[in-house]
C-alpha positions as semicolon CSV with decimal commas, in nm:
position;residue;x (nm);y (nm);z (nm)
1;X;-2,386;-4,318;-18,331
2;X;-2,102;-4,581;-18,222
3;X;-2,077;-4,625;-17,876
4;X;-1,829;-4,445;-17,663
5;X;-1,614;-4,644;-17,430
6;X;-1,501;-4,529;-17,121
7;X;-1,148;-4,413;-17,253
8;X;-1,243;-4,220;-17,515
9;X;-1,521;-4,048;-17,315
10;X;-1,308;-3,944;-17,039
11;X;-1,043;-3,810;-17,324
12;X;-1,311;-3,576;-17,469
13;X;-1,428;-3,468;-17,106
14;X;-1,035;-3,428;-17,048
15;X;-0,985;-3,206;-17,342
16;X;-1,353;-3,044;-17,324
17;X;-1,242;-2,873;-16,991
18;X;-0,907;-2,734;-17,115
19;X;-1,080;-2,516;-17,347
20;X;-1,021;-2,187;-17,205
21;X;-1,350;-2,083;-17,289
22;X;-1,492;-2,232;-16,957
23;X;-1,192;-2,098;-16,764
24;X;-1,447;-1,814;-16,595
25;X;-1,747;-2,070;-16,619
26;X;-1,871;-2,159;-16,265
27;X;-1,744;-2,510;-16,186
28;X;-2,107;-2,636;-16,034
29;X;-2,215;-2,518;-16,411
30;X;-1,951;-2,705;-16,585
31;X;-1,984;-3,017;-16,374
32;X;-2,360;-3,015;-16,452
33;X;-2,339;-2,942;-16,795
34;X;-2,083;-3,209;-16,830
35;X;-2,275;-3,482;-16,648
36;X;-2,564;-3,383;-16,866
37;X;-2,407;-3,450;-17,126
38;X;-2,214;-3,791;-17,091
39;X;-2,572;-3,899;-16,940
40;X;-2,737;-3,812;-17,309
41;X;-2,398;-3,981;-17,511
42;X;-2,490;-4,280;-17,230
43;X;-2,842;-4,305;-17,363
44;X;-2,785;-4,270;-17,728
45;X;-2,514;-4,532;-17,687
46;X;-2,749;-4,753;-17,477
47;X;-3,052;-4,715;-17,746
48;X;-2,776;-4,818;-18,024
49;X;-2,693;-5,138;-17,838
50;X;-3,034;-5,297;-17,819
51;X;-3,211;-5,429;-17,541
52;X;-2,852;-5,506;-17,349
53;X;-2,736;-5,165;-17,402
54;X;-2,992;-5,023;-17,263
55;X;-2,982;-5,225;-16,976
56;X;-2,627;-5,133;-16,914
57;X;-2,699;-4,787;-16,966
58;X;-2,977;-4,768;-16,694
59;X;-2,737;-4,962;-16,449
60;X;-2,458;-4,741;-16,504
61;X;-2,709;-4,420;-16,494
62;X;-2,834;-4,558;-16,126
63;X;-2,509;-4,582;-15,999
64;X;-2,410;-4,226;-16,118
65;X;-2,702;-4,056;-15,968
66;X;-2,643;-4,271;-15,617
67;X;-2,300;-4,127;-15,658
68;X;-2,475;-3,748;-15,691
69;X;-2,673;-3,795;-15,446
70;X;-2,428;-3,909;-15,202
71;X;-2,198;-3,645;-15,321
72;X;-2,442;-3,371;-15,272
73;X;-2,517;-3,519;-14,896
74;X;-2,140;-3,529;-14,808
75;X;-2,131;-3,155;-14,962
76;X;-2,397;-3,025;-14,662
77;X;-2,295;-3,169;-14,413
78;X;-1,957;-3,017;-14,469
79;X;-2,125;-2,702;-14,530
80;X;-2,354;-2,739;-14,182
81;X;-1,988;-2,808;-14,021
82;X;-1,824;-2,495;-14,164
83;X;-2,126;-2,341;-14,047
84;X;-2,118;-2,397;-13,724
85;X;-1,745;-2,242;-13,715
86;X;-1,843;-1,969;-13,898
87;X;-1,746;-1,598;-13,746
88;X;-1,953;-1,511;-13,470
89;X;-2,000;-1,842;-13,305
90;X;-1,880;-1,898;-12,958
91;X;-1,733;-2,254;-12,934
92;X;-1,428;-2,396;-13,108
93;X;-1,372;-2,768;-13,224
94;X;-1,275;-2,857;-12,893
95;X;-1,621;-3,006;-12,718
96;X;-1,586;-2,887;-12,310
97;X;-1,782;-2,854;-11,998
98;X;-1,831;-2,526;-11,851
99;X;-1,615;-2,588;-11,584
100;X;-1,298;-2,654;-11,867
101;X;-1,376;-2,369;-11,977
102;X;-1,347;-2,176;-11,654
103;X;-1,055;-2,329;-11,582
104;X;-0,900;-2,271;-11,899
105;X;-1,012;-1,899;-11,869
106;X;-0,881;-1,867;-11,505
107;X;-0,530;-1,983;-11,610
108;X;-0,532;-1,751;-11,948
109;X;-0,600;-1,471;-11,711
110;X;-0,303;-1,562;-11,434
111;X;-0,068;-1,564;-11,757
112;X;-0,195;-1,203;-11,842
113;X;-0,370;-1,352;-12,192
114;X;-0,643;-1,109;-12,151
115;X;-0,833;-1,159;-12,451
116;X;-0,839;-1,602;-12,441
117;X;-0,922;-1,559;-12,108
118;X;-1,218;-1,335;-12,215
119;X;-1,332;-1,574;-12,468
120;X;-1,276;-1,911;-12,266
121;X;-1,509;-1,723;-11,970
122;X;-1,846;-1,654;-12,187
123;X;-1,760;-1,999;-12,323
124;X;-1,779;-2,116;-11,935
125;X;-2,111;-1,874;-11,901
126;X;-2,280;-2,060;-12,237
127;X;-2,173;-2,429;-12,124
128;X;-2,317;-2,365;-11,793
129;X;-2,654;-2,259;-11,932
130;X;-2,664;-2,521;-12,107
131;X;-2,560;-2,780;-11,866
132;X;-2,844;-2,639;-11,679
133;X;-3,097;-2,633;-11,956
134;X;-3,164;-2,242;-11,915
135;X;-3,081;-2,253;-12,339
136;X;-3,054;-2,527;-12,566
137;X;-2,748;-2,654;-12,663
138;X;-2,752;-2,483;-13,002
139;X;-2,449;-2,567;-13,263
140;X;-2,337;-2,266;-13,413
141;X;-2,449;-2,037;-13,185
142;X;-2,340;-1,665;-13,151
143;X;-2,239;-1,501;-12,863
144;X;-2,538;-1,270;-12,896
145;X;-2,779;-1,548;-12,996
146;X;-2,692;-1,663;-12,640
147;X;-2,789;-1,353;-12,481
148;X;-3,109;-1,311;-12,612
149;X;-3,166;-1,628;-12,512
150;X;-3,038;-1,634;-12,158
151;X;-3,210;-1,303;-12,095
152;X;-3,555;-1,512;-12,135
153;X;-3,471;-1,738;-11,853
154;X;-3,293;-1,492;-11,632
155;X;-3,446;-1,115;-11,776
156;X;-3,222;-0,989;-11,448
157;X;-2,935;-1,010;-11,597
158;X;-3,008;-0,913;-11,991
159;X;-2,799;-0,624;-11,981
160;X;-2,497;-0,726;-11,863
161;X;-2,528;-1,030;-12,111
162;X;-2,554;-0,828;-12,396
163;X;-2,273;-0,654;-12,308
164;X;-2,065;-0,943;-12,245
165;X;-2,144;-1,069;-12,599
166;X;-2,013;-0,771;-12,769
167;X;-1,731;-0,797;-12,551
168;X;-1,656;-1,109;-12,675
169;X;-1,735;-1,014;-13,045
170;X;-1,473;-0,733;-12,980
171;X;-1,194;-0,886;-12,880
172;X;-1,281;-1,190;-13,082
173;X;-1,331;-1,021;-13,428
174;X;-1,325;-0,640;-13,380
175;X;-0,965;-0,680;-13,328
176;X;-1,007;-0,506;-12,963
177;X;-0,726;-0,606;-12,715
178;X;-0,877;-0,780;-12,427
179;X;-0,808;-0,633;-12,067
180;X;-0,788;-0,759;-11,697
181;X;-1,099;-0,470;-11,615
182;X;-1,290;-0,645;-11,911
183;X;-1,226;-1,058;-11,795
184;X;-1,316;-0,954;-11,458
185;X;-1,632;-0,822;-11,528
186;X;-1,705;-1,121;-11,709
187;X;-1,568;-1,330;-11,453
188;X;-1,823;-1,147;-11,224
189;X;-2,121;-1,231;-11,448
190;X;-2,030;-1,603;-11,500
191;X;-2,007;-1,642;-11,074
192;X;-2,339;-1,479;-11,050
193;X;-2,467;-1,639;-11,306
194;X;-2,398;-1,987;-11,178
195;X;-2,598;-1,904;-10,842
196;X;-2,895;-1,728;-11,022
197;X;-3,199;-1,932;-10,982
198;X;-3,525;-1,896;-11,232
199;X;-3,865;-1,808;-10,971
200;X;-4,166;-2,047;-11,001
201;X;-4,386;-2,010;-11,260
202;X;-4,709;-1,981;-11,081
203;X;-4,708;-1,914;-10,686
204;X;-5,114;-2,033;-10,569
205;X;-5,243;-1,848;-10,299
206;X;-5,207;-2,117;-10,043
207;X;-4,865;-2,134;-10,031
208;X;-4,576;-2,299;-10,236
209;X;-4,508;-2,321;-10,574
210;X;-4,729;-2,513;-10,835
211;X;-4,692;-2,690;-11,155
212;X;-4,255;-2,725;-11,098
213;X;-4,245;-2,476;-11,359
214;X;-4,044;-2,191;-11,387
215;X;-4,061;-1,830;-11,514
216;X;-3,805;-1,580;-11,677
217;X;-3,692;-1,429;-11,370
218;X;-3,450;-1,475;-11,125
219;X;-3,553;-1,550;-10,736
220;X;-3,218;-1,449;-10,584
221;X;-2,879;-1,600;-10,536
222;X;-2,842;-1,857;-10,381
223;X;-2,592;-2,099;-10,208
């Protein structure tokens, strides 16, 4: 088999994929299928040339399977991106503190924009958690992954935390119009949240608390 130069092989791959008969074949198939194959004509050209030729040919293979490889690592972390923004998650591409965020949300909600003003407030209510380290600063998170969350570090307020997650899910993607009854109740939640304070985790007979450890409840409100 004569060797195949780089022209001529990328005119065959050119006219091998206008053959409508891989019109409706999946493109990670045909991409495979055709790196496959110009690997193998690679080879058999390679073996032809003798000792150099092969030489070449394993060169030329390395570099295409670094170029896979990096290809393939581009690809997911793109993917873990789009993730990340998928439906269902609570922050944009914007990175802000929770007090942005409540800002944002107050001035939404003083130009009547009931339903930003909604979403900008849990955003305020997740920040803050997290600024706090009462959940972990989770990419990608949904507004009900933060609730079950939340609820395990303040089990006081669980209800009303689910229920502002499917608030937000509702006027987010159910295509419910937010309304000045619904942003203040989750106005109300965020301010109480903010002052709610986790109870030791132990409390010794003797007196104070031990260990600096807390549990899932809340000890009060506090200044």
């Amino acid at each position: 088999m004569s060797p195949v130069d780089r022209a001529e092989g990328a005119g065959k791959a050119a006219e091998e994929l206008l053959n409508p008969a891989y019109e409706k074949e999946p493109l990670v198939d045909l991409i495979y299928r055709r790196i496959m194959q110009f690997l193998g004509d690679l080879m058999d050209a390679g073996t032809g040339g003798g000792s150099a030729g092969g030489i070449i040919a394993a060169i030329v293979i390395t570099l295409i399977l670094l170029g896979v490889v990096a290809l393939i690592a581009w690809r997911l972390r793109r993917t873990s991106r789009d993730r990340a923004m998928a439906p269902g998650t609570l922050f944009g591409k914007q990175a802000m503190s929770a007090a942005e965020h409540r800002q944002a949300a107050v001035r939404l909600a003083a130009e009547g924009q009931w339903t930003q003003a909604i979403q900008e407030r849990l955003r305020a209510i997740a920040r803050d958690l997290e600024e706090r380290a009462l959940v972990d600063g989770m990419p990608g998170r949904t507004a009900h992954e933060l609730a079950a969350e939340a609820a395990v570090a303040l089990p006081a307020f669980a209800d009303e935390l689910v229920a502002a997650a499917r608030s937000f899910d509702d006027v987010t993607y159910g295509g419910v119009m937010g309304t000045r009854q619904a942003y203040e109740t989750m106005a109300s939640l965020d301010e109480r949240l903010r002052q709610a304070r986790p109870i030791p985790l132990t409390t010794p007979a003797g007196g104070g608390p031990a260990g600096g450890g807390f549990a899932g409840g809340v000890g009060g409100v506090g200044s």
